[in-house]
N, C-alpha and C positions, 0 to 999 in steps of 0.2 A: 495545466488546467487546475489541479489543485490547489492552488494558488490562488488563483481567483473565485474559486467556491470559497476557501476560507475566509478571503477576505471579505466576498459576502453575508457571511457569517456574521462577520465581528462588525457590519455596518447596526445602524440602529435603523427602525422600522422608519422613523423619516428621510434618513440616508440613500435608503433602497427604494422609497417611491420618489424621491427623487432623481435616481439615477434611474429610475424606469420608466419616468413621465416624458422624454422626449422619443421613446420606441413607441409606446400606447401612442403617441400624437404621431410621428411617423407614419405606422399604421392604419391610424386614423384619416390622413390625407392620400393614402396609398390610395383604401376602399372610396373614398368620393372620385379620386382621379379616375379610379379604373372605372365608374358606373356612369361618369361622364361622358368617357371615352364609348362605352358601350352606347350610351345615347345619340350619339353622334353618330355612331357608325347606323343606327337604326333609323334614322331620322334624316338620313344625309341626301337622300332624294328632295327634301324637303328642306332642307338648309340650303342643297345647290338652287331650288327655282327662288327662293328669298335674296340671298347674298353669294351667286355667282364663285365670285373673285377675291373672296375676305376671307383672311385668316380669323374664324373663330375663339372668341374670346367662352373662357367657362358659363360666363354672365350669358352670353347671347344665346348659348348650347341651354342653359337651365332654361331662360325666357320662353326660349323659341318650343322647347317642349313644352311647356304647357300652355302656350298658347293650341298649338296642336293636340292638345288631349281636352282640352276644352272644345276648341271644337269640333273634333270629332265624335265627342261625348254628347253633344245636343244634335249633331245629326240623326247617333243611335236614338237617341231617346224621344224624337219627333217620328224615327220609322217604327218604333216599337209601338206607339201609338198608335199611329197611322193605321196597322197592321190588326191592332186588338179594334178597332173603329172601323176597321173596313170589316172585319168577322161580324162585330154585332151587328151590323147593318145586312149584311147577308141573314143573319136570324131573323132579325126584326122582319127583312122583307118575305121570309120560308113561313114565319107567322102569321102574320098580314094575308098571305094567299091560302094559305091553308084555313081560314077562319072565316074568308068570303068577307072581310071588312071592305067598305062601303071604299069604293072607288078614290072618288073621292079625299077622304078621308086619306087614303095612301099616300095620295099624291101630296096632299098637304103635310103630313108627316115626312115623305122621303123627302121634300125639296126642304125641310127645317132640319132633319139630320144633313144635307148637304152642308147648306149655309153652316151648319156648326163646323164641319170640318175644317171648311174652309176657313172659316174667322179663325179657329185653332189652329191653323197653319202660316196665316198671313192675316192680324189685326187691319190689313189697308184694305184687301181686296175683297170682294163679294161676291156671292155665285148668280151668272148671268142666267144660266138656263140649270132649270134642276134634273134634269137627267140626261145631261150632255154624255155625263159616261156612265153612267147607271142601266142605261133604256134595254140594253140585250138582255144583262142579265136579270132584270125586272121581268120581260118576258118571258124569258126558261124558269123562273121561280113560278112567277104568276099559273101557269099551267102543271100541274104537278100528274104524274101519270098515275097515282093513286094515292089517296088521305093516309096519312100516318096514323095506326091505332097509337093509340094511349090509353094508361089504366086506367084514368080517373077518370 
């Protein structure tokens, strides 16, 4: 071994990143192989209902993930929504009843929050009836068993 420290040594600094530039690249193709590998092994339910009976190429392993993280990423991001849109409208309607606004008025309000959801969910389609699935729980709000004080 001392032998080769020395003659490390006696190399010049270009010498030595040259004889070091095929390990750093080695290394370098280790860490892609192996996070491929891990992609694949996560994703492999997903790879088997696409391509069955293929031996996967790295190409198809990279594609194939982010096609699946793209869209699983607009699924979240349409439930997140969905979610924070389905609360506000629970307020809007705990407001509306608690404030005695004009009948009316509600209805025309709730069936325009519908219609937006829906156009925000699906640009083609439209909302046929505006309280298709709304009507129960419009009722258990509409009746409230006693007014919320408030300070102001």
């Amino acid at each position: 071994m001392a032998p080769n420290t020395l003659a490390l040594e006696i190399l010049t600094p270009k010498e030595k990143n040259r004889l070091r530039k095929p390990m750093v690249e080695k290394l370098r193709r280790d860490r892609i192989n192996s996070s491929i590998e891990q992609l694949k092994v996560l994703l492999e339910k997903e790879f088997q209902r696409h391509q069955p009976n293929s031996k996967l190429e790295k190409a198809d392993i990279l594609e194939m993930t982010v096609s699946y993280l793209k869209y699983s990423q607009s699924d979240f991001t349409y439930q997140d929504y969905s979610e924070g849109y389905s609360w506000c409208l629970k307020e809007a309607l705990q407001f509306l009843s608690l404030h005695s606004a004009n009948m009316e008025t509600q209805t025309k309000l709730l069936c325009h929050f519908q219609r937006s959801q829906v156009a925000a969910k699906d640009s083609n389609s439209s909302a046929t009836s505006c309280f298709s699935h709304q009507a129960p729980a419009k009722q258990a709000v509409l009746k409230p068993s006693s007014s919320l004080w408030r300070p102001w």
